[in-house]
Residue, then its C-alpha position, 0 to 999 in steps of 0.5 A: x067213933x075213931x081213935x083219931x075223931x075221939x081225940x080231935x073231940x077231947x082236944x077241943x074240949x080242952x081248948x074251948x075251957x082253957x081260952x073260954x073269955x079270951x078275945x085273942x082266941x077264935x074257933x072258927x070250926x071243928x078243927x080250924x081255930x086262931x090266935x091273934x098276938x099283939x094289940x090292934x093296929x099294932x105293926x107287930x100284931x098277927x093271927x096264927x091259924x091252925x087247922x087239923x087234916x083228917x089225920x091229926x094229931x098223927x100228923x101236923x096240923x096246917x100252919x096259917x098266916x096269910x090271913x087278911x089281918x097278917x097283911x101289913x106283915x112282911x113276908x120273911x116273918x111270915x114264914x119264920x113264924x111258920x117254919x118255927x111252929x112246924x119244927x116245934x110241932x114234929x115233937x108232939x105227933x100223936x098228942x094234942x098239940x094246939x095249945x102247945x104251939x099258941x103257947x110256943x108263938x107266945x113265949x118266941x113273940x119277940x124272937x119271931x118278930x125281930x125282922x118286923x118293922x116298928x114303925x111299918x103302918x107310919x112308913x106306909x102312911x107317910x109314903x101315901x102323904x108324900x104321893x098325894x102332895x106330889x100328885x097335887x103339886x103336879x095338878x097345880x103346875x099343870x092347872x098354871x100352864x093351862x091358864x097361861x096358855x088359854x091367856x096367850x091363846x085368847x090374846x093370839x085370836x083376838x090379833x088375828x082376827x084384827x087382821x084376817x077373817x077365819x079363812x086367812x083372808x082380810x075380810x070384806x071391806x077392812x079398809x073402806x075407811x081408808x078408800x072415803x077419806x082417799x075420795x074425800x080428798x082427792x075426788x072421783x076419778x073418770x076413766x077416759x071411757x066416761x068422758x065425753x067428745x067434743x064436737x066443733x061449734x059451726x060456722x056463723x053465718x051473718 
C-alpha cells in the first residue's frame, strides 16, 4: 500500500470513531464524507462535502456544496463557505485534515451564514400563496365574463331567430297570420282574368 493510500485509511479510521453516533455526519464512500450543520427545514442549514482526490492529504480535498439539501441556500453563501474552507485548508497539506475543517465551518457558522436570509422558506411561501390567489382571482374574473357573455349570447340568438331563419332570411310563412286576418276582412280579391264576360240577352220576340 502507498504512502498516500495508508494515510487516507488511517484518517478514516479516526473519522469514523470520532463521529461514530452522529446523525449530522454521513460516509458516503471511502473518500467522500458530509456534515450537515443546523436543524431540518431550518433556512440556515446546509451539507458540506468533502472529497479526497488520488493525491490527498498532499492536495486539498473537493469542496462540495451544490447538494440537493443546500438548494434553498443562496449562492453568495454558498461560495463563502467554500472559498473559507479552501483558504483554511492550504495550511494542513500533507496532514489529515477533514475533521479539522468540519470543525473550521462549525466555529465560523454564524460568520459563514451572515448573508443567509431567516426567513427565506417564508418568503418563498409567501410568494407561492400570493401567486395562487392571483391565479384564482384571475380564473373567477374570467369565469364571470363567460357566464355574461353566454347570457348575452343565448338572449341575442333567441331575438334573431323571432325575426330571421338561420340563413338571414324571414323564414316561410312568419306572417300567415297577418295575410288570413287581411282576407277575413276585406275578402278575396279577383284578377280581372278571372272574371267572366258578359253577353247581351237576345231580342224577344212576341
Amino acid at each position: 500500500m502507498s504512502e498516500i493510500k495508508q494515510q487516507q485509511e488511517e484518517e478514516r479510521e479516526v473519522l469514523l470513531s470520532i463521529y461514530d453516533g452522529d446523525p449530522a455526519f454521513k460516509h458516503l464512500s471511502p473518500t467522500v464524507f458530509q456534515y450537515k450543520y443546523g436543524e431540518d427545514e431550518s433556512p440556515k442549514s446546509f451539507l458540506l462535502e468533502i472529497s479526497w482526490g488520488a493525491s490527498y492529504p498532499a492536495e486539498k480535498p473537493s469542496i462540495n456544496m451544490d447538494t440537493f439539501y443546500n438548494k434553498h441556500i443562496v449562492p453568495d453563501v454558498k461560495d463563502q463557505v467554500v472559498s473559507q474552507v479552501k483558504e483554511e485548508a492550504e495550511q494542513y497539506l500533507g496532514t489529515a485534515m477533514t475533521y479539522t475543517l468540519f470543525e473550521f465551518v462549525k466555529e465560523k457558522l454564524e460568520e459563514l451564514l451572515a448573508g443567509q436570509p431567516d426567513s427565506f422558506v417564508n418568503d418563498v411561501t409567501d410568494s407561492i400563496d400570493r401567486i395562487t390567489i392571483s391565479g384564482t382571482q384571475a380564473l373567477e374574473s374570467a369565469s364571470k365574463k363567460m357566464v355574461k357573455k353566454e347570457q348575452l349570447s343565448k338572449a341575442q340568438k333567441r331575438k334573431q331567430w323571432d325575426r330571421v331563419d338561420g340563413k338571414g332570411d324571414r323564414p316561410r310563412g312568419w306572417n300567415w297570420i297577418d295575410v288570413v286576418k287581411h282576407l277575413s276582412q276585406t275578402g278575396p280579391k279577383q284578377s280581372p282574368d278571372s272574371e267572366l264576360p258578359t253577353t247581351p240577352s237576345p231580342p224577344l220576340n212576341f
